[in-house]
C-alpha beads as a LAMMPS data file, in Angstrom:
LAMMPS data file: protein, C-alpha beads

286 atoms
285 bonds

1 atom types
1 bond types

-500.0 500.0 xlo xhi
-500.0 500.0 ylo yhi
-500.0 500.0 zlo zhi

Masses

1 110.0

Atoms # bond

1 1 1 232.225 405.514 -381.018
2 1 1 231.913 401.974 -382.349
3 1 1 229.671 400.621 -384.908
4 1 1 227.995 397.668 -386.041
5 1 1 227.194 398.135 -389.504
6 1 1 224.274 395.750 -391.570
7 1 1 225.201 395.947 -395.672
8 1 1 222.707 394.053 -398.555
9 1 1 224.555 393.349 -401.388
10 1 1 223.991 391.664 -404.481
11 1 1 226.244 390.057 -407.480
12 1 1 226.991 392.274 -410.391
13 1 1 227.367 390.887 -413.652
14 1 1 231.559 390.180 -412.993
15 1 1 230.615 387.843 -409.804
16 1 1 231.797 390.210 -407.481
17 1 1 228.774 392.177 -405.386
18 1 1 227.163 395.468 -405.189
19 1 1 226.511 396.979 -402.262
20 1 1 222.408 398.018 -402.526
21 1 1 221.994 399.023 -398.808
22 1 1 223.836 400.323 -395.409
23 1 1 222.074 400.246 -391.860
24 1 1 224.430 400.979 -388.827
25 1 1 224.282 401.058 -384.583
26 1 1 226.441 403.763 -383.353
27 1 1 226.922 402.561 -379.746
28 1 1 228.460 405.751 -377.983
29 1 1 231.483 404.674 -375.486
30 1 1 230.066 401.164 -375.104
31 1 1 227.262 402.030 -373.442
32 1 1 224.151 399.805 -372.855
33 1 1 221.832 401.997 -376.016
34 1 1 222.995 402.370 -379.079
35 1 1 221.928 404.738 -382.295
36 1 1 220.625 403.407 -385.131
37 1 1 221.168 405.498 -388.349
38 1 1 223.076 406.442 -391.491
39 1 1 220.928 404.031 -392.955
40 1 1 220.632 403.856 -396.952
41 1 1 219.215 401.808 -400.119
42 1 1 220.338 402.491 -403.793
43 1 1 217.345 404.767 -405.443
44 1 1 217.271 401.685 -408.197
45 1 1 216.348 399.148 -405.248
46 1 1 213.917 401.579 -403.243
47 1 1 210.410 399.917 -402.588
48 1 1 211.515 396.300 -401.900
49 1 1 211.556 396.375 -397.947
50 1 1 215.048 396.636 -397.522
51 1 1 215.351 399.185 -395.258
52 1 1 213.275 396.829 -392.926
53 1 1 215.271 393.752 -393.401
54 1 1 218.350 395.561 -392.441
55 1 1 216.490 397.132 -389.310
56 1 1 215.239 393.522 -388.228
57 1 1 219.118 392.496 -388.145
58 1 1 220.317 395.361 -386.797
59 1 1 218.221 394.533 -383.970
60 1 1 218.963 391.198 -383.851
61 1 1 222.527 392.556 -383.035
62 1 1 221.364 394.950 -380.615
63 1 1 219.907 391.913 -378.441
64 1 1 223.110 389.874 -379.047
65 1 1 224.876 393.014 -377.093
66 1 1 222.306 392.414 -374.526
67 1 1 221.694 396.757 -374.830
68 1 1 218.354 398.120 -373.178
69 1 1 217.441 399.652 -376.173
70 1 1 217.777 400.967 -379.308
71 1 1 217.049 405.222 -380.403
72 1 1 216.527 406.448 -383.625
73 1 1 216.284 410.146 -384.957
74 1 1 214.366 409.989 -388.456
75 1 1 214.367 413.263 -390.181
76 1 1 211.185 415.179 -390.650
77 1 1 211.285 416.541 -394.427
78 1 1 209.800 412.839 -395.288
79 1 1 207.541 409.903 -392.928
80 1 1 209.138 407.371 -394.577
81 1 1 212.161 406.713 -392.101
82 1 1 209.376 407.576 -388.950
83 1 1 207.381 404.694 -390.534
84 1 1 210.133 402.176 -390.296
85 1 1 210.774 402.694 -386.945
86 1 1 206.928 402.663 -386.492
87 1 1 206.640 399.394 -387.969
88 1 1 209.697 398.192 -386.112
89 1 1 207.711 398.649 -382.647
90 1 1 210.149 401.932 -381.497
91 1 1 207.982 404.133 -379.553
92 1 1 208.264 408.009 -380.103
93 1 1 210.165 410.119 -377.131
94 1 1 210.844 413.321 -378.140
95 1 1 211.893 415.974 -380.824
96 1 1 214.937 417.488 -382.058
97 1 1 214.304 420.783 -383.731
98 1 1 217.360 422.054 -386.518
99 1 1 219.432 418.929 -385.858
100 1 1 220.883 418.299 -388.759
101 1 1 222.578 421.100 -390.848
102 1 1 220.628 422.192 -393.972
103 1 1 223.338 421.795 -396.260
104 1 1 222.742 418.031 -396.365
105 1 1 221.027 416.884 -399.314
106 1 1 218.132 413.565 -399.425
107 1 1 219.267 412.462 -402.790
108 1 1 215.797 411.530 -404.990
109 1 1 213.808 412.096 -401.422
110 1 1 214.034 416.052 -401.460
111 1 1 215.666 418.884 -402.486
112 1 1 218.267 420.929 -400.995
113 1 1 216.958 421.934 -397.537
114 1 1 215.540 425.549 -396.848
115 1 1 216.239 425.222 -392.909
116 1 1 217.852 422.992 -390.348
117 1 1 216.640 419.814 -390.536
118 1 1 214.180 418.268 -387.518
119 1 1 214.519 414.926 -386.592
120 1 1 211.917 412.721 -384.279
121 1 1 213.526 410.632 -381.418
122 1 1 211.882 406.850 -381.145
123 1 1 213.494 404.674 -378.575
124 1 1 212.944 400.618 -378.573
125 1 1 212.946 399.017 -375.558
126 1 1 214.884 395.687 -375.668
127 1 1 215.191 394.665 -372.297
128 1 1 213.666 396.397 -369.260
129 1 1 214.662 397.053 -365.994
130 1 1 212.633 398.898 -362.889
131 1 1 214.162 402.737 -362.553
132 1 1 213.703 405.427 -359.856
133 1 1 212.603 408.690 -361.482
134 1 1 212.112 412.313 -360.611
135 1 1 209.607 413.687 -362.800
136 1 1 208.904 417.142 -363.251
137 1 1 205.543 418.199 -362.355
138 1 1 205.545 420.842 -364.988
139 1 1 206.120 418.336 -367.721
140 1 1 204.204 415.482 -365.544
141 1 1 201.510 413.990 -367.651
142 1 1 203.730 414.456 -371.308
143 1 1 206.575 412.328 -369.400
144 1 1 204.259 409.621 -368.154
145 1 1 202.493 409.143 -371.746
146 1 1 205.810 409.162 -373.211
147 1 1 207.452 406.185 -370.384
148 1 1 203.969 404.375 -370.543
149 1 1 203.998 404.276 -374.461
150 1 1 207.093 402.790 -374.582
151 1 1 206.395 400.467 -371.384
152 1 1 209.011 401.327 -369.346
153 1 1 208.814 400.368 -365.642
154 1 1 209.729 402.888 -363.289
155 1 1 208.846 404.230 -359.744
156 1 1 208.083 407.798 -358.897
157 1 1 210.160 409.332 -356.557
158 1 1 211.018 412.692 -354.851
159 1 1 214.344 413.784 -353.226
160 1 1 216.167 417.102 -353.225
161 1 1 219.641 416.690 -353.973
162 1 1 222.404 417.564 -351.242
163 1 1 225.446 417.449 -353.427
164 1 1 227.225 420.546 -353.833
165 1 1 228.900 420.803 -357.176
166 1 1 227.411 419.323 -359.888
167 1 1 228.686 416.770 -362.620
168 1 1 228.420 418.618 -365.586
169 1 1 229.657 418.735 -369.117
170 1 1 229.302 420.384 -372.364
171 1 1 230.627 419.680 -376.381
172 1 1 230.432 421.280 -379.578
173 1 1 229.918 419.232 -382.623
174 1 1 231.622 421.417 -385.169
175 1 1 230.208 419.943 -388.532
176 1 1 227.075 419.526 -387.295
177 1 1 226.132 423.036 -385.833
178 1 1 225.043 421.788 -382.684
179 1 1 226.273 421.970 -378.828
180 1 1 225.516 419.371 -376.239
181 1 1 225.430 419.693 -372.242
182 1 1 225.122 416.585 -370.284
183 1 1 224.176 417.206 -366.635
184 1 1 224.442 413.550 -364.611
185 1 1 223.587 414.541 -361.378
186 1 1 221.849 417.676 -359.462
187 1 1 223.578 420.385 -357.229
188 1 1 223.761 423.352 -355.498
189 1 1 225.320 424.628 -358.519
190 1 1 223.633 423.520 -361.459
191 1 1 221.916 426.534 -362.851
192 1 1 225.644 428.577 -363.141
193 1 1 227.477 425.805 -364.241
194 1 1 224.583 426.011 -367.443
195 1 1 224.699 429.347 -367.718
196 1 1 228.284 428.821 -368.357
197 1 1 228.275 426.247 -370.633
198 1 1 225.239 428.121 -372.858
199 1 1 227.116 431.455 -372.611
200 1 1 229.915 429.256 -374.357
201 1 1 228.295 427.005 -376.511
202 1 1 226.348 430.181 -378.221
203 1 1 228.387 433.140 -377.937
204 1 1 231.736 431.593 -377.853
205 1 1 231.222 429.068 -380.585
206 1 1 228.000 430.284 -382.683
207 1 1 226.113 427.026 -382.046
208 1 1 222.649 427.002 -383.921
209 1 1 221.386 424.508 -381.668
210 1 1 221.898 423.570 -378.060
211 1 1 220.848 420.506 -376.220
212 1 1 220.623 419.684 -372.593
213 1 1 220.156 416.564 -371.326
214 1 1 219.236 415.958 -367.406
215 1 1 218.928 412.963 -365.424
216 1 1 215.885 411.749 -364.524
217 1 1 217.533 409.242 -361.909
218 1 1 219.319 411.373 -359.570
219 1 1 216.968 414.207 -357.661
220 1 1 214.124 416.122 -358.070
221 1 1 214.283 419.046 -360.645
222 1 1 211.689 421.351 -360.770
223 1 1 213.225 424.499 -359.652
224 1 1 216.106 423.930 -361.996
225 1 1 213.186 423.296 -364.544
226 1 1 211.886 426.296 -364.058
227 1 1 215.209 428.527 -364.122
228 1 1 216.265 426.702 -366.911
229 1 1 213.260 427.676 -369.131
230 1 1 213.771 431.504 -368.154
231 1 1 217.019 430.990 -370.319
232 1 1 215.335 430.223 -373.458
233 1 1 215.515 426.200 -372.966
234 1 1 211.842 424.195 -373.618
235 1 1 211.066 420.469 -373.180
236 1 1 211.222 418.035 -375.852
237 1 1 210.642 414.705 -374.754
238 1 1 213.007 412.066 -372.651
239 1 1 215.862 409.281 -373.760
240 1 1 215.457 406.183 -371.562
241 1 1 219.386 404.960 -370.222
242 1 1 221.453 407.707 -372.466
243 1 1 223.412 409.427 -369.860
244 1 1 226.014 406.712 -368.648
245 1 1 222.513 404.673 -368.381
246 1 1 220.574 407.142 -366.745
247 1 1 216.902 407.914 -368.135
248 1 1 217.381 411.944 -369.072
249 1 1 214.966 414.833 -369.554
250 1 1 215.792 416.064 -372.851
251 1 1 215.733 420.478 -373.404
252 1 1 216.240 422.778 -376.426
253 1 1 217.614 425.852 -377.059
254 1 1 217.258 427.424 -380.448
255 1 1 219.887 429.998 -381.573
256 1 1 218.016 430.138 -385.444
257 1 1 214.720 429.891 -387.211
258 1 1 212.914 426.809 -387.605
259 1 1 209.452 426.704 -389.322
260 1 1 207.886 424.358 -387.838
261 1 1 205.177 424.065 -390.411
262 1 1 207.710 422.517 -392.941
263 1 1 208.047 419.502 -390.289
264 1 1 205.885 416.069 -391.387
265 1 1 205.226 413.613 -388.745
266 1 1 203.598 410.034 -388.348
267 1 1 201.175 408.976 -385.941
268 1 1 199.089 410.676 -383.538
269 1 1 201.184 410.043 -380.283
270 1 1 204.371 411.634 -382.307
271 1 1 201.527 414.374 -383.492
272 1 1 200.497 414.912 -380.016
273 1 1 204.359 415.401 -378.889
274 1 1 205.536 417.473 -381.587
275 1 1 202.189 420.030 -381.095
276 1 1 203.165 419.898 -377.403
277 1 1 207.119 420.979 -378.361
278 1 1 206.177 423.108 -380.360
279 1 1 203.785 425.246 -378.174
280 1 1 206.419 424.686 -375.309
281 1 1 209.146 426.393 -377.818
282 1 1 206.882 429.328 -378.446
283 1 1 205.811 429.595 -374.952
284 1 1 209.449 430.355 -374.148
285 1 1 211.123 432.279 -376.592
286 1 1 207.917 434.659 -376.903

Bonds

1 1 1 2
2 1 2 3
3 1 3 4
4 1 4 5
5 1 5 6
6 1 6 7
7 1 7 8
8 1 8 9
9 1 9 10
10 1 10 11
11 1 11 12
12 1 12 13
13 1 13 14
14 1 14 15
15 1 15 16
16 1 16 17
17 1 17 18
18 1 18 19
19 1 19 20
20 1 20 21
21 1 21 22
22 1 22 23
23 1 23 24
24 1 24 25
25 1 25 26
26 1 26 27
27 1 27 28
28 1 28 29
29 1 29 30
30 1 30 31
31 1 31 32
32 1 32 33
33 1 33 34
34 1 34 35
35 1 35 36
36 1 36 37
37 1 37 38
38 1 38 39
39 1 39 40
40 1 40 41
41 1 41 42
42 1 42 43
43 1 43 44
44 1 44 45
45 1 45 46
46 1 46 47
47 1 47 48
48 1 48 49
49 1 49 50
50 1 50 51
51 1 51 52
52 1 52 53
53 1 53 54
54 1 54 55
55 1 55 56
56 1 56 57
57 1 57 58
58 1 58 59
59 1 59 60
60 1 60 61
61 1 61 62
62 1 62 63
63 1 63 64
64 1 64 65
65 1 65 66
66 1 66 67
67 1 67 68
68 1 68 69
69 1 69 70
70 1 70 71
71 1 71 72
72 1 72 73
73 1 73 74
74 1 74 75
75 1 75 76
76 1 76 77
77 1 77 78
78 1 78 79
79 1 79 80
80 1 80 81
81 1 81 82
82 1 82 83
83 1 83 84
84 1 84 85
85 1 85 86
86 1 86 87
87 1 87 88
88 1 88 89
89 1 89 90
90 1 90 91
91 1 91 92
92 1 92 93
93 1 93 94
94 1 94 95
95 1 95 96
96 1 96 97
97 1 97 98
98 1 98 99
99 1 99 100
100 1 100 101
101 1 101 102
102 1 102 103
103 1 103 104
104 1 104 105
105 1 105 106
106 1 106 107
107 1 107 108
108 1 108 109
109 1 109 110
110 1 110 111
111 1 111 112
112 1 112 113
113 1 113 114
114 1 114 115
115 1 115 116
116 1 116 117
117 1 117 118
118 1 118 119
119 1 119 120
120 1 120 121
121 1 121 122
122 1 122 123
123 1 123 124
124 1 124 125
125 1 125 126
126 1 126 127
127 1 127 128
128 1 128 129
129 1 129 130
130 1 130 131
131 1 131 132
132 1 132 133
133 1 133 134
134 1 134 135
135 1 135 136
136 1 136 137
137 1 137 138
138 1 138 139
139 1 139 140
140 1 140 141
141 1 141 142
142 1 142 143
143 1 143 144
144 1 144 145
145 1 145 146
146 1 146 147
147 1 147 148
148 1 148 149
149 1 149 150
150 1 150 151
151 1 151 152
152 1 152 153
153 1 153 154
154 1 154 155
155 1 155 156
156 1 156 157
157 1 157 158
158 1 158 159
159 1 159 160
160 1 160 161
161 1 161 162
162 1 162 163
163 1 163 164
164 1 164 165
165 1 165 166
166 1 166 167
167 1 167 168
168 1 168 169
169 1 169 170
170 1 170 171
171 1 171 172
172 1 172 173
173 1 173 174
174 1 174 175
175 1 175 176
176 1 176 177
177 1 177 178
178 1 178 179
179 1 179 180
180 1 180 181
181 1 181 182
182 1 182 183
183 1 183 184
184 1 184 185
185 1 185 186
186 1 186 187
187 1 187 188
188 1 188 189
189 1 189 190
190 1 190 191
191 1 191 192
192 1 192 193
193 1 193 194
194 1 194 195
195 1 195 196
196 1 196 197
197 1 197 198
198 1 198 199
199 1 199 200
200 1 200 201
201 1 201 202
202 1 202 203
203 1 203 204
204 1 204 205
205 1 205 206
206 1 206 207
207 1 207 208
208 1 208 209
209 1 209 210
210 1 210 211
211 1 211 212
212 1 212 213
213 1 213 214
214 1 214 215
215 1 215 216
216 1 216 217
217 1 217 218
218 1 218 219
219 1 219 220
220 1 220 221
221 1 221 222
222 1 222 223
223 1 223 224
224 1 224 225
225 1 225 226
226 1 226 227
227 1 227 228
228 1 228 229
229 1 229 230
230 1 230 231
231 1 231 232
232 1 232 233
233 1 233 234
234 1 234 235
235 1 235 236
236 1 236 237
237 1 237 238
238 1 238 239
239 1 239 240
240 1 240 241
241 1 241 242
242 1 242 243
243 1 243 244
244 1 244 245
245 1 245 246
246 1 246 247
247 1 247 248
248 1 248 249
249 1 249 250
250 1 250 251
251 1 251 252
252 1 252 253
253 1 253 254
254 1 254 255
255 1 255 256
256 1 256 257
257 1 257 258
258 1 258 259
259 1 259 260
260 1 260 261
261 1 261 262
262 1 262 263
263 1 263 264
264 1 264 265
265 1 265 266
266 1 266 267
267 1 267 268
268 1 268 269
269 1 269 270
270 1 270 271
271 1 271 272
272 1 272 273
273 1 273 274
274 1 274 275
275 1 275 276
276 1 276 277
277 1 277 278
278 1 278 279
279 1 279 280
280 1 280 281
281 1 281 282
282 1 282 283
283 1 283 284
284 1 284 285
285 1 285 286
């Protein structure tokens, strides 16, 4: 992981300086996104913009990298961060339901947390690039809003995939609660290989919350769509170039609670996806 990290400081009264504010771009492996987050402003210096002044250099950076894009996951229990990223021009993507342990504490934004905390996923595209896609016709017209909002350009295709054994692989983010499985390309043996990793990441290790992320840019998926779902998995939205710089379909699967009524979100497109998550998430574990 390596970061780029934006500070605001000011002099204190000794002429040395105070740092007032902390923005950072966690780029994962050097790849061609990178994360923006862990960004913070003294309570004292709250209301004067900085949190978008910081943003506007961050991206600045971001360009200077020449990355694609920029994602974002602004937590749920407030609008405030969703509104930066709003004003910033990132375009909502998707949802991430209990992402954050609810242990973690918004000091002077909100109390301790009563559940998990949801994050929203907002992508900016910095520089695009013409992509072959295999979209899902069961999640067909969300995924098209979702690449046309954010003005992606892309080309639907369709092509079942011949390979054999798939590329496949699965972590567990121990202080965080959550397990990951990253599937880069389509095979015979897809489905197993997920059971696998699931069985693993929810028996084995107790994770709360379990993503999977497919590629979009490799074959068609619908029958693994639709097995996949049968496990307990629902949609929730897409990452454009986050897999090794693949596009991915992003899944859920739940393994707690989350009221969804405690979650606050900004705009209607990001109201639109989260009512369509959240009907998807019911649909499946009911």
């Amino acid at each position: 992981m390596v970061f780029y990290l934006w500070h605001i400081a000011i002099p204190d009264q000794t002429d040395a300086y105070e740092l007032i504010g902390h923005y950072a771009l966690e780029r994962e492996s050097l790849g061609i996104i990178a994360e923006s987050g862990q960004a913070v402003v003294m309570p004292q210096y709250r209301g004067l913009n900085l949190m978008f002044k910081m943003r506007y250099e961050l991206e600045k950076c971001a360009k200077e990298l020449k990355l694609e894009g920029t994602m974002a996951q602004p937590v749920t229990t407030h609008t405030f961060s969703q509104k930066v990223n709003i004003k910033n021009g990132s375009k909502v993507c998707g949802i991430s339901f209990g992402l954050v342990p609810k242990e973690l504490n918004f000091k002077a934004i909100a109390s301790h947390l009563s559940q998990r905390e949801s994050c929203m996923l907002y992508f900016k595209l910095l520089k695009n690039r013409k992509r072959n896609i295999y979209i899902p016709k069961k999640h067909q017209d969300m995924i098209t809003k979702i690449y046309n909002n954010i003005g992606l350009d892309y080309l639907t295709c369709t092509k079942q995939s011949n390979k054999k054994s798939a590329n496949i692989d699965s972590s567990y983010y121990t202080s965080w609660g959550f397990g990951v499985i990253n599937v880069e390309e389509i095979a015979l043996d897809s489905l197993p290989q997920i059971k696998t990793a699931l069985h693993h990441l929810r028996l084995d290790l107790s994770a709360d919350v379990i993503f999977l992320y497919i590629s979009l840019e490799h074959a068609t998926i619908d029958e693994l769509v639709e097995d996949i779902e049968k496990l307990g998995f629902f949609f929730c939205g897409i990452t454009p170039s986050f897999l090794n710089g693949k596009d991915v379909i992003r899944f859920e699967y739940l393994n707690t609670m989350i009221d969804t009524a405690k979650i606050k979100v900004e705009s209607d497109i990001a109201k639109e996806l989260f009512e369509y998550v959240k009907n998807e998430m019911q649909r499946v574990v009911s």
